[in-house]
Kinemage of the C-alpha trace (Angstrom):
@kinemage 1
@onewidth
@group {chain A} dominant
@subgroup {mainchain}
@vectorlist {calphas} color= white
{ca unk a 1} P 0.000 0.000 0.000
{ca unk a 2} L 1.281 3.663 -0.984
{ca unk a 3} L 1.785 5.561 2.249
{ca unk a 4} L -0.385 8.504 1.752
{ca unk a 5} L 1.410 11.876 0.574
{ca unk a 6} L 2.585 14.848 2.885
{ca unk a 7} L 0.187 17.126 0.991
{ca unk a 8} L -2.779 14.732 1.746
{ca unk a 9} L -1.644 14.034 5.239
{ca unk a 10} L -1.948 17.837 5.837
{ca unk a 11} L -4.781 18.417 4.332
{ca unk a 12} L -5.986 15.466 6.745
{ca unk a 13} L -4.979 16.877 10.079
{ca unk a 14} L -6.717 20.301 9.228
{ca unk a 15} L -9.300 21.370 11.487
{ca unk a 16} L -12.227 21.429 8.914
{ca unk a 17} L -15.433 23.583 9.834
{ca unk a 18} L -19.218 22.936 9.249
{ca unk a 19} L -18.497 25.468 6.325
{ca unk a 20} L -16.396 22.963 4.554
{ca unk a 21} L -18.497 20.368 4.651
{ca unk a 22} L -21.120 22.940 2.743
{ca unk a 23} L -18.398 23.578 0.339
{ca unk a 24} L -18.188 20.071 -1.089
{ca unk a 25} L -22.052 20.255 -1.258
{ca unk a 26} L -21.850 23.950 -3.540
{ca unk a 27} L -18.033 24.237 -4.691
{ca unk a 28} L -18.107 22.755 -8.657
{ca unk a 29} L -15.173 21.188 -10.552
{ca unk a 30} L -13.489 24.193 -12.355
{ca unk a 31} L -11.811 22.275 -14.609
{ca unk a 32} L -11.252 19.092 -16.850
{ca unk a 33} L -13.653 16.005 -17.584
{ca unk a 34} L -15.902 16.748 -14.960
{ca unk a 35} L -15.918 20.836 -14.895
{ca unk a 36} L -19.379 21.981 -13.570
{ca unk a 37} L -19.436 18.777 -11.482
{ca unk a 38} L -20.243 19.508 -7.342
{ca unk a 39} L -17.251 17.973 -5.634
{ca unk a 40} L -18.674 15.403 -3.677
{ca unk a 41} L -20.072 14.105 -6.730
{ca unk a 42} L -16.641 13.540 -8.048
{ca unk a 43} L -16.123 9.968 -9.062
{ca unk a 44} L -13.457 7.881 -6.835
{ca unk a 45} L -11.490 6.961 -9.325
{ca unk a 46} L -11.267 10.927 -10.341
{ca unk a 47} L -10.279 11.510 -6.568
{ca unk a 48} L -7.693 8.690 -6.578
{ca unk a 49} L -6.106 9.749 -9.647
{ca unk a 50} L -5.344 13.047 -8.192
{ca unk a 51} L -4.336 11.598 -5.035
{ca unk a 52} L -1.636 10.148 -6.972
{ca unk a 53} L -0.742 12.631 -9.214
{ca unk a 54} L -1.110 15.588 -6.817
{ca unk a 55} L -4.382 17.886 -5.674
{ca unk a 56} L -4.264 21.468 -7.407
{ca unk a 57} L -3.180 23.968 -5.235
{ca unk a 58} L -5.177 25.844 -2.466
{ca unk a 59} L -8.481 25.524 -0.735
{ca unk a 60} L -9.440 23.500 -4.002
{ca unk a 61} L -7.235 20.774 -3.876
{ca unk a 62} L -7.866 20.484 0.407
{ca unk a 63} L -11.391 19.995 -0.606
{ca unk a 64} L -10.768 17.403 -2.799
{ca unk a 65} L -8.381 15.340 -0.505
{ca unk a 66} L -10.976 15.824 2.501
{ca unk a 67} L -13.999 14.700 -0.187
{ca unk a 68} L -11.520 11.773 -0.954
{ca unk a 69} L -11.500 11.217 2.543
{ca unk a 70} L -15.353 11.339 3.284
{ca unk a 71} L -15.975 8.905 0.134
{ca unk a 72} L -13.439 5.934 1.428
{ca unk a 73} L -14.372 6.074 4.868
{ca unk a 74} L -18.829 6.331 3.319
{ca unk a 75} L -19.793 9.584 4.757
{ca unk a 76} L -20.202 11.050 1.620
{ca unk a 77} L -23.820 10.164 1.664
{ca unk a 78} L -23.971 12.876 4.583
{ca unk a 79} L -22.814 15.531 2.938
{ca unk a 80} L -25.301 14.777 -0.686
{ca unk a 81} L -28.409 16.489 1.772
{ca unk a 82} L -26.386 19.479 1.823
{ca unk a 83} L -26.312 20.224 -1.930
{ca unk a 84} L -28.562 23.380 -3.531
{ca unk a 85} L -32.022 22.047 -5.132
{ca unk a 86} L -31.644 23.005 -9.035
């Protein structure tokens, strides 16, 4: 097993607030395949490839790792309530 990166590991020991979790819910992918996407609708295997080959920079990329880290541990389904209505 790959022992998880110092930029994940960080972004794991951050004190993340209530606000964050409403981020995921709102924030959309910016960019690439799945631009306009919410980020806790990400796919996994969209997550895991950026876990390998690095987050972006910033509050973006700390969102993603923590989404990552929602998804593999299944509380992901907590944070789906929290989305706007279209």
């Amino acid at each position: 097993m790959k022992p998880q990166s110092s930029y994940l590991r960080s972004c794991i020991e951050k004190q993340y607030k209530k606000e964050d979790l409403i981020k995921l819910a709102e924030w959309k992918m910016p960019f690439g395949r799945f631009s306009g996407m919410s980020l806790i609708d990400l796919p996994d295997e969209y997550l895991f490839w950026f876990q390998k080959n690095g987050f972006p920079e910033g509050e973006l990329g700390e969102l993603m790792a923590f989404c990552l880290e929602l998804k593999i541990e299944g509380l992901d389904l907590l944070i789906k309530p929290l989305k706007p209505k279209p």
